[in-house]
C-alpha positions in Angstrom: 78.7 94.6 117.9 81.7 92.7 119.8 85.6 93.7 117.7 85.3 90.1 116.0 82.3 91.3 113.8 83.4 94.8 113.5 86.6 92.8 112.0 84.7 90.7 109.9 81.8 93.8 109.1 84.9 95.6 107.7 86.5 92.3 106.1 89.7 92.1 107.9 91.0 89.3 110.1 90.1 89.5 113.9 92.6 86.9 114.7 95.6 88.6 113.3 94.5 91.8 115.2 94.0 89.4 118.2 97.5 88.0 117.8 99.5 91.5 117.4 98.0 92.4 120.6 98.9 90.0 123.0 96.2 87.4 122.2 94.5 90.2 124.6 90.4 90.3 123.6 90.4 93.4 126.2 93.3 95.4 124.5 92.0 95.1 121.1 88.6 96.0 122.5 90.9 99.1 125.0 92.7 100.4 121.8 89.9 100.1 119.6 88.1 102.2 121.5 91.1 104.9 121.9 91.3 105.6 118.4 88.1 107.0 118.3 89.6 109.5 120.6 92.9 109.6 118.9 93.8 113.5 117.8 96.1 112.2 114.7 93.4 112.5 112.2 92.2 115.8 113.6 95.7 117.0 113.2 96.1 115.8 109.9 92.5 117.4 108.7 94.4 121.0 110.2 97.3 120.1 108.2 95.1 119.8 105.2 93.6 122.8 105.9 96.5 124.8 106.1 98.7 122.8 103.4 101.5 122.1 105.5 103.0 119.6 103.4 105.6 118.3 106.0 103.1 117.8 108.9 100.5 116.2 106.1 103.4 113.7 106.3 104.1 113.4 109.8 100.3 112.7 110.7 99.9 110.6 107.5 102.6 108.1 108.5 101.0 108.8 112.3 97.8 107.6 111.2 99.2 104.9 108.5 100.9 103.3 111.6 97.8 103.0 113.9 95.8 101.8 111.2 98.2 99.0 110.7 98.6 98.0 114.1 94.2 98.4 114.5 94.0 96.3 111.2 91.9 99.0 109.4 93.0 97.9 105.7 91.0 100.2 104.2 91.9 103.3 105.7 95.9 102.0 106.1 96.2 101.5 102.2 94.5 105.0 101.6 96.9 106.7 104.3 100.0 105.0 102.5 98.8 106.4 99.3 98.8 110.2 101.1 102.1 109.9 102.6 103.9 108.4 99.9 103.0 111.1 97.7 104.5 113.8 100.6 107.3 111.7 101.6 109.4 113.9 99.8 106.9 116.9 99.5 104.7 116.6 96.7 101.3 117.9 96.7 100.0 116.4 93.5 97.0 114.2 94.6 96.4 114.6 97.9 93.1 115.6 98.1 91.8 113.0 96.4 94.2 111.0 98.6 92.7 112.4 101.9 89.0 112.4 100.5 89.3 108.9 100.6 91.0 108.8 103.9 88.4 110.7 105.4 85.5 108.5 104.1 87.6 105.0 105.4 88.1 107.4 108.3 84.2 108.3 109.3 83.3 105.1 108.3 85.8 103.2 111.2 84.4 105.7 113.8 81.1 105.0 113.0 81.6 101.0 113.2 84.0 101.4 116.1 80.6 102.9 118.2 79.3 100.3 117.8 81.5 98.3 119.1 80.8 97.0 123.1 
């Protein structure tokens, strides 16, 4: 699968990930690539684990902003939902929050390997 149908497979817009990059095909394909060795969701799945609301934050808002700049829509909007509710340290939701980040999550990883 090139990035243009991973793109289109998860129904974003290749051309505005194409644009934020530099018009670069290589750097989408380079970062792409990097955030399946990105440690930001592994950190926030410890943070989970251990309920430390104030790093859930930090590695929400972490992985909100790489989503963003990747044009993952799916797993952005999830992660916004998460960090908004521990901006100012609430706890109420975010397992059902992070649930669905983890699914948007395993999901990208598993296109993004398929991805030459």
């Amino acid at each position: 699968m090139t990035a243009k149908e991973f793109y289109e497979t998860i129904g974003q817009n290749y051309e505005e990930v194409l644009e934020r990059l530099a018009g670069s095909e290589a750097l989408v394909l380079k970062f792409l690539k990097k955030f399946s060795t990105d440690k930001t969701y592994a950190a926030l799945e410890e943070a989970m684990a251990e309920g430390e609301a104030e790093m859930i934050f930090r590695q929400a808002h972490t992985l909100k902003g790489v989503a963003a700049n990747l044009g993952l829509k799916p797993l952005f909007e999830h992660t916004q939902v998460l960090v908004e509710i521990t901006r100012h340290g609430g706890t109420e939701g975010i397992q059902e929050a992070f649930s669905k980040i983890k699914a948007d999550y395993e999901e990208m990883i598993r296109l993004i390997d398929q991805v030459e």
